[in-house]
Backbone as numpy.savetxt, mean C-alpha at the origin, in Angstrom:
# Nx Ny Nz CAx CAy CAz Cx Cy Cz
-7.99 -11.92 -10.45 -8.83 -10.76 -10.45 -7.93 -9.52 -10.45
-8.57 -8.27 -11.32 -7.67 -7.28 -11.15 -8.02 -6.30 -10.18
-7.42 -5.50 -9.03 -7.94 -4.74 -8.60 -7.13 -3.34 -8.23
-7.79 -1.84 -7.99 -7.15 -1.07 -7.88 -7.50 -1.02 -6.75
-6.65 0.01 -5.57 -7.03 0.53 -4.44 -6.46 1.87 -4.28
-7.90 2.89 -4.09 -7.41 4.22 -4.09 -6.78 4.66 -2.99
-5.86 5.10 -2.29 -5.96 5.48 -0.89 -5.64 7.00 -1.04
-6.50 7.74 -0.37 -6.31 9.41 -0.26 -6.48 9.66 1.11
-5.23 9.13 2.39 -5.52 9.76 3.69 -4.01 9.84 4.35
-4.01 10.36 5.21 -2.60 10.64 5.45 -2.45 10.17 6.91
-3.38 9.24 7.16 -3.39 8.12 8.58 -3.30 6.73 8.33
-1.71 7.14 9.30 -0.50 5.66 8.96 -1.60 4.17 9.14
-2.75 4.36 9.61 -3.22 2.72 9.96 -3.93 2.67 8.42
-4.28 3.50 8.29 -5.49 3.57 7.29 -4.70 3.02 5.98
-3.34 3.68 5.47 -2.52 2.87 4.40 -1.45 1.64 4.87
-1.70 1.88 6.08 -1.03 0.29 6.77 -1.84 -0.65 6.30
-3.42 -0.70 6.41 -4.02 -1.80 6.32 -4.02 -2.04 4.82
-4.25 -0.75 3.98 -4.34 -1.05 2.63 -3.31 -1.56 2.23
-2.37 -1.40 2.43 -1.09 -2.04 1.76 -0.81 -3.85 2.45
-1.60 -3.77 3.26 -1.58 -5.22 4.54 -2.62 -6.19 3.54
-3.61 -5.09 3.11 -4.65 -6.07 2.43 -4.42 -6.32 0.78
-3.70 -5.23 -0.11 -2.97 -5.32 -1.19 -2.00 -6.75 -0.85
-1.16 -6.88 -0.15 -0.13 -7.67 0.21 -0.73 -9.15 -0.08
-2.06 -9.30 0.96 -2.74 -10.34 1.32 -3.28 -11.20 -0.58
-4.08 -9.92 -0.86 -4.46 -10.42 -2.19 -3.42 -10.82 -3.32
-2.35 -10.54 -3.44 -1.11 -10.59 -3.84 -0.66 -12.32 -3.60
-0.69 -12.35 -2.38 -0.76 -13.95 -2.42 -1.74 -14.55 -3.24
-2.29 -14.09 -2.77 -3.98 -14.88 -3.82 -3.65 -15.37 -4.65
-2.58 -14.52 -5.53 -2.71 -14.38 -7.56 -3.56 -13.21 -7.84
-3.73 -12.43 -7.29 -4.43 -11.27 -7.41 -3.38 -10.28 -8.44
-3.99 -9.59 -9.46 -2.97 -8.18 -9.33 -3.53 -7.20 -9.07
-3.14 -6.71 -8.38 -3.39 -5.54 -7.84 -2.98 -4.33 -7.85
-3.02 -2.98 -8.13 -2.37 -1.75 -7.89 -3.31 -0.95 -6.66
-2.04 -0.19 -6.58 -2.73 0.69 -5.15 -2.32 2.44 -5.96
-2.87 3.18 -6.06 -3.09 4.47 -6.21 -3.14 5.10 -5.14
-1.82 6.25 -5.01 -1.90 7.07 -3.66 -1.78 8.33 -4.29
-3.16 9.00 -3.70 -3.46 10.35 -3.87 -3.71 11.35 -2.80
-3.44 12.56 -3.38 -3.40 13.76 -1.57 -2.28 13.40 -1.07
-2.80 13.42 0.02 -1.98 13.23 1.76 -0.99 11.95 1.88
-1.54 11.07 1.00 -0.93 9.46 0.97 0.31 9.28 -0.19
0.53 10.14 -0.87 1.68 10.41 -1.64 3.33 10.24 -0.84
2.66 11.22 0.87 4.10 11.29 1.32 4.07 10.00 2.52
3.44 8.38 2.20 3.30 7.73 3.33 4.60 7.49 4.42
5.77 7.66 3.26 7.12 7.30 3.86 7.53 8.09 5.62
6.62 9.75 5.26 6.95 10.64 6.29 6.15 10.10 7.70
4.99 8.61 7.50 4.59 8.16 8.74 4.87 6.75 8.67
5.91 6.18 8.51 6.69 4.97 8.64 7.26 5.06 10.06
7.08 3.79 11.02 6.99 4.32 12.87 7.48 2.64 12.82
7.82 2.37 13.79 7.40 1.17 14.44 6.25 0.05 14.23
5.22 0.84 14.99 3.69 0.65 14.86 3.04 0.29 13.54
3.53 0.76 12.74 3.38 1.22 11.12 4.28 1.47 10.42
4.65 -0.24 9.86 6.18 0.08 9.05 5.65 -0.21 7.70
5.72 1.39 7.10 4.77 1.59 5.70 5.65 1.32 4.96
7.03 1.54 4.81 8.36 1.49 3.94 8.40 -0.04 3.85
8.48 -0.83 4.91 8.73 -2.45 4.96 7.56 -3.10 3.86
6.46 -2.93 4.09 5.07 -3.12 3.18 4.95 -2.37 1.91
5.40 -1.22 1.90 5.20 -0.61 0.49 6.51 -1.67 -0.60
7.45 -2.10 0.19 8.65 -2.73 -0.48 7.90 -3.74 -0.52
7.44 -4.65 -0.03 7.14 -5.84 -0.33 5.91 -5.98 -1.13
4.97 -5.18 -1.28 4.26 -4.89 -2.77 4.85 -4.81 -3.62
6.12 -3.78 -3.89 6.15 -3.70 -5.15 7.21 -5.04 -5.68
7.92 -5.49 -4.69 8.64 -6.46 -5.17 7.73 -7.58 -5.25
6.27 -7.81 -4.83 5.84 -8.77 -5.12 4.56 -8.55 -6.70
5.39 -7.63 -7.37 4.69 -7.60 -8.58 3.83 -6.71 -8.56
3.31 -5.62 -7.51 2.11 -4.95 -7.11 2.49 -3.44 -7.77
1.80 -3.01 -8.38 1.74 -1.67 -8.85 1.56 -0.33 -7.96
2.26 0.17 -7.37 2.26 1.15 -7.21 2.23 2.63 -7.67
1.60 3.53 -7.93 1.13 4.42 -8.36 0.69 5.59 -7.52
1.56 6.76 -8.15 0.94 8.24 -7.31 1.10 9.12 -8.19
């Protein structure tokens, strides 16, 4: 299945999960792209501990996942 995911928010859980659930479908055989618009362009600037957006945004794209902003 193909799917896009828009994300336009600039709260680290909110593109934590999207990129958690991009990831997930990715296993599937899914392809998937994720589209980051607004606020979610700069996710790198809320990469924490809690929310390691850099660790997950890498492992999308190395797992074939389209990234897009």
């Amino acid at each position: 299945m193909k799917i896009t995911m828009i994300v336009c928010q600039d709260n680290p859980e909110v593109i934590w999960n999207a990129f958690r659930l991009a990831n997930m479908m990715i296993e599937g055989k899914d392809d998937v792209s994720i589209f980051l618009n607004g606020p979610s362009v700069c996710y790198e600037q809320s990469d924490s501990g809690q929310f390691p957006l850099r660790e997950l945004a890498k492992s999308f794209t190395l797992s074939e996942g389209r990234l897009l902003a």
